[in-house]
C-alpha angles and dihedrals in degrees: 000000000000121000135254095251090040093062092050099044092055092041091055092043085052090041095060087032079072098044103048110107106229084062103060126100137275118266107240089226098051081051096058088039092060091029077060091042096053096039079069103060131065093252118040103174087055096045090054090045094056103044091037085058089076115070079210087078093073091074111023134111131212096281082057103047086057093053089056093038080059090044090047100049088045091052090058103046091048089059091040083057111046084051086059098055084048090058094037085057086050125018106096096176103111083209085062110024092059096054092046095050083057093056098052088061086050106053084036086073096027081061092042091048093043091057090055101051082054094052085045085048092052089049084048093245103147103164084049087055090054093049093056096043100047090048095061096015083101098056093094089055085043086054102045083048090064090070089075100159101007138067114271119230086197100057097102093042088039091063096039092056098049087049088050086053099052103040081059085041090061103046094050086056087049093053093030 
């Protein structure tokens, strides 16, 4: 049988498991905020698995899901990126290299534009937001058109991005 001191201590552990806050519950209005959010985007499941990833999510309205739907989609053209530069140090295959090359340049400005719809956000100009990401909101189908008669290495990282986009996108249009 389990000791005193062993019960308490689990019961308190327990106890503060419950109070932490990354463990509490989602909030049902943030649910149907981000439920509306996602019915407007081509992909809902990935728009909820996208949104649902920050714990930040729980609490949030509309002004801050937009905030984590820019965080999100400059996440992930930082890391696209990154990938990009490590295939433009190693890749030798002229099929490839060149593409590649292109893409750099691409997520180069998606990155730079990217920066700039977050600093409009934050100015609440959310016209202004839309602008910037549907102007370069194309440049990850742009890139994966590069790859005209040979596989892409970017195909994966490409649609995510332009769903990230959207889905920012969308929720600038919901608060312009």
């Amino acid at each position: 049988m389990a000791s005193l001191p062993s019960l308490l201590l689990l019961l308190i552990l327990s106890f503060l498991f419950f109070l932490h806050p990354s463990f509490a519950r989602v909030s049902p209005q943030s649910t149907k905020l981000v439920d509306k959010v996602c019915k407007l985007t081509p992909d809902y499941a990935f728009c909820i698995q996208s949104l649902d990833s920050k714990h930040r999510t729980s609490t949030a309205n509309l002004t801050g899901l937009g905030r984590i739907s820019l965080d999100v989609a400059l996440y992930n053209a930082k890391e696209t990126f990154t990938y990009i530069s490590e295939l433009v140090n190693n890749v030798t295959d002229p099929t490839i290299s060149v593409p590649v090359g292109r893409c750099f340049s691409l997520y180069q400005t998606t990155i730079s534009y990217i920066l700039s719809a977050t600093t409009n956000f934050e100015m609440k100009s959310y016209e202004m937001v839309k602008l910037l990401l549907s102007e370069r909101g194309n440049n990850p189908k742009a890139c994966e058109a590069e790859f005209k008669n040979v596989k892409s290495p970017l195909t994966r990282r490409n649609k995510d991005m332009s769903k990230l986009i959207v889905i920012a996108e969308v929720i600038a249009g919901l608060l312009a």
